[in-house]
N, C-alpha and C positions, 0 to 999 in steps of 0.2 A: 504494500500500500504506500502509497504519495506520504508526505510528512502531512501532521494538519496544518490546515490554511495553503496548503501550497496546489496551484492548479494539475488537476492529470496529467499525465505527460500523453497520453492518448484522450484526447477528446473531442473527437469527429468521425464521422461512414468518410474514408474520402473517396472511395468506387468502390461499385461493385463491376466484376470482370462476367462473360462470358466468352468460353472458347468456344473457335469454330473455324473447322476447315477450309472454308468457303466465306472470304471474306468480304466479297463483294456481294454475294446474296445476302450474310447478314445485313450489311450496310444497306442493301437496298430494304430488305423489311424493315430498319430499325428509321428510316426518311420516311417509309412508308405510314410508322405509328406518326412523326409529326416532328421531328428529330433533328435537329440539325448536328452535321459530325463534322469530324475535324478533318484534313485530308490522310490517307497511308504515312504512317511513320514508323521504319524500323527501329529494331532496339539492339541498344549494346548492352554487355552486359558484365560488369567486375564483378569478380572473389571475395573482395574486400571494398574497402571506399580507399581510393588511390591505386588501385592495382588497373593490371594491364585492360582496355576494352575487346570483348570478342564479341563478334557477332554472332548475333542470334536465329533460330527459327520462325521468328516472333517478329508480324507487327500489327500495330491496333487501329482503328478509328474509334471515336471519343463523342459523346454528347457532353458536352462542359457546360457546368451549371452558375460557375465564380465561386462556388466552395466542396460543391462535389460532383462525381461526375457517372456514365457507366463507358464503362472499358470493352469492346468487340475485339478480343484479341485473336487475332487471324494467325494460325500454322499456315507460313506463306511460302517455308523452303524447308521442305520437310527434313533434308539430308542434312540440315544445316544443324550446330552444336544446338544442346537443349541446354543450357546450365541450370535451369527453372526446372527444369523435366517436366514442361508442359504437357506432352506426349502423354505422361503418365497419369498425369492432372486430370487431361479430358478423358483416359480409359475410365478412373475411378470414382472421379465423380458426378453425379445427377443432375446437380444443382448449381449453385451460385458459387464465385470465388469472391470472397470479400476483401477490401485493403481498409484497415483503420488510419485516420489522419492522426503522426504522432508529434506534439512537439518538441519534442526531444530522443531522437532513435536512440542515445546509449543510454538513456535513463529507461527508456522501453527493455531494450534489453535485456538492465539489468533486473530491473522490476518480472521481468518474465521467468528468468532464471530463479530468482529467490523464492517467487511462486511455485515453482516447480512444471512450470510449462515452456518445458528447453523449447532452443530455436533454433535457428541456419546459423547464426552470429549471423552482423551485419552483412549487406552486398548493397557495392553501390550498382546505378541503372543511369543510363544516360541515352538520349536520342534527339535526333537532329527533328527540329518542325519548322517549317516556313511563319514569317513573321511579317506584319509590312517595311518593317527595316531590311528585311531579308533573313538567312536562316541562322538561327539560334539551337541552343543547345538546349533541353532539357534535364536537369539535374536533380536526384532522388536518391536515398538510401534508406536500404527495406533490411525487415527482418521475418522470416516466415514462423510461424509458432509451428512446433513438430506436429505431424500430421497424427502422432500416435494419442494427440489430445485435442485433438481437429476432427472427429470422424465423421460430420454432418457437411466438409468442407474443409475446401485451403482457407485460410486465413492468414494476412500480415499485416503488419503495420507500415507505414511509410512517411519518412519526414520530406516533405518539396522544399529545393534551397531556388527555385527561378519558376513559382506559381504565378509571375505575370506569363510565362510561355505557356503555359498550360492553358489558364483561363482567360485567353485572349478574350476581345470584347466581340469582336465580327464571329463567332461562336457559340453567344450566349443565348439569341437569341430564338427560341424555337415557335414554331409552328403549332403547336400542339399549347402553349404557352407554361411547359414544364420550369420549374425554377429549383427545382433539387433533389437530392435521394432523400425522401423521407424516412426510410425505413427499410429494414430488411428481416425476415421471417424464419424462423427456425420453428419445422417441428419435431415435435421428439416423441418417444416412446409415452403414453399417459401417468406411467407409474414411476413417469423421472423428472418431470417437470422441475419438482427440488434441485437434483443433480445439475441440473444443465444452468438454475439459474445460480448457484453456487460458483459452478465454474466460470461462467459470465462477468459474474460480477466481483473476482479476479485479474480475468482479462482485461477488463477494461475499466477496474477498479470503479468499479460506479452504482449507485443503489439502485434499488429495485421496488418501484410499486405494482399494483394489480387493477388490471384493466380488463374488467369483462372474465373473457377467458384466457389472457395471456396477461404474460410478466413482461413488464418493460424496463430496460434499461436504457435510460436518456441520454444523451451526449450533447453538447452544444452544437452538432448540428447534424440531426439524423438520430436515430434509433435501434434499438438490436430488441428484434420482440419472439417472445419464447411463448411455445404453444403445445400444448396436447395435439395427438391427432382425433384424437376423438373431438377438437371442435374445429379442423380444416374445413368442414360443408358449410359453417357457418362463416368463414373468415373468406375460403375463396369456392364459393360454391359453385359445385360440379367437379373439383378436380380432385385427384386422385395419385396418389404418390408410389411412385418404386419399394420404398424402406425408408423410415426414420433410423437416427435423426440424419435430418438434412436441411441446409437451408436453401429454402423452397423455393421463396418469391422476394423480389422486390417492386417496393412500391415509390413511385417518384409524385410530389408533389406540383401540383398545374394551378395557373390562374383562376381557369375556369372549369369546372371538371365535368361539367355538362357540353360546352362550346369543346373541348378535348375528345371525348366521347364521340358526339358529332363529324368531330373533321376524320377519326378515325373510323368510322361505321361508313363514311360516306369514299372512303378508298377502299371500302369492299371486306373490313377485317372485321370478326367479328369478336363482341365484347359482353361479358357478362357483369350483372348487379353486385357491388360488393354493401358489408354495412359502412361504407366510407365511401365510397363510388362507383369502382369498375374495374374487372381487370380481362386483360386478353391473354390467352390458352399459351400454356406452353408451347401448345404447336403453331402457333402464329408468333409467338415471340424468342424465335431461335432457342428452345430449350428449357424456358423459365418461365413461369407465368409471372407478369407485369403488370402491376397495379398502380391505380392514377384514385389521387385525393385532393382534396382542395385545401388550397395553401394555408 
């Protein structure tokens, strides 16, 4: 835990990731929801922070939100080094890959260690984006939590040292009129609900109230909401999951979530009632089901 009075050193969703082979079909369903993305950007990728850059098999488009964002992360060269072992990523899991915003990566770190949920050690990440000055670099160092206390999902944290490249402004804004990752959904086992929000609130050192039928854990921007599956029919109804736990869905916050609704219904995708809005099928939304709330 944080010293008191001193702020978490993790306290943000800063993305969430989806993998997918097919980077340009993602990208065109994910314009399709109302999305505005960023253009192809490869990644490099160090051992450490200061160590050599290799390239990657890896590269993403982005919907950026100015504090968080989701990640299309495209296996673009398949032959090419995995350092991430993204390969292994999309074999084993169902669901979402999460990145917490952290502001401070060695005190994450270290805080992760003492808890007892070892990690990669730090890796830094860097990649080149167009910019209207021209191209800049992106600059980032992540730390992954061991997947052996991750089963629902990858999970990492990451500190950005040049988030004006990230969240440009010609970027921000979307169609759909989305302003940020509200939230992200875990559900679990019915008879562990406890377990999971223990561990949670650990991870990301943060307390816990009860909302309905989930525990929520708050961050200053964005959420981590823990659920039974015994009440998935009511949170996204009709869907239907592989094996808990997993996290399932996320959900991004819109201006309008009725005019959002709309402009997506009316390109043909279809969408379901949630008790907060709406969400679209995982098979409409490259993998995950995607839910839209009002801001």
């Amino acid at each position: 835990m944080n010293a008191p009075g001193t702020a978490p050193d993790v306290d943000h969703i800063d993305h969430t990731v989806l993998i997918t082979t097919d980077l340009a079909a993602a990208s065109a369903r994910y314009e399709a929801l109302g999305f505005t993305l960023s253009p192809v950007s490869p990644h490099l990728l160090a051992e450490r922070p200061g160590g050599p850059l290799t390239p990657t098999c890896t590269a993403n488009r982005c919907a950026y939100f100015g504090q968080s964002f989701i990640e299309l992360l495209g296996i673009v060269d398949p032959a090419a080094p995995d350092p991430w072992g993204v390969h292994h990523l999309r074999e084993t899991y169902r669901g979402l890959l999460v990145t917490l915003g952290s502001r401070d990566i060695h005190a994450t770190a270290r805080r992760l260690r003492t808890a007892g949920l070892a990690s990669t050690g730090i890796r830094a990440l860097e990649r080149e984006v167009p910019t209207p000055e021209g191209p800049r670099t992106v600059r980032a160092d992540s730390v992954r939590i061991d997947a052996v206390h991750t089963p629902e999902g990858a999970l990492q944290a990451t500190q950005h040292f040049t988030p004006q490249y990230v969240h440009q402004p010609r970027y921000l804004d979307h169609p759909n009129g989305a302003v940020g990752v509200h939230s992200v959904l875990l559900v679990v086992p019915d008879d562990e609900v406890d377990t999971h929000e223990e561990r949670y609130a650990k991870l990301l050192d943060a307390g816990v109230w009860i909302e309905g039928p989930k525990r929520v854990l708050s961050l200053r921007h964005g959420r981590v909401e823990i659920a039974p599956r015994a009440a998935l029919d009511d949170l996204l109804p009709g869907h239907s999951l592989p094996a808990v736990p997993l996290l399932a869905a996320h959900t991004v916050a819109v201006r309008d979530v009725t005019a959002a609704r709309g402009l997506i219904e009316a390109g043909g995708i279809p969408t379901r009632a949630t008790p907060d809005g709406f969400y679209v099928s995982a098979q409409d939304a490259c993998g995950v089901p995607l839910a839209f709330t009002q801001s």
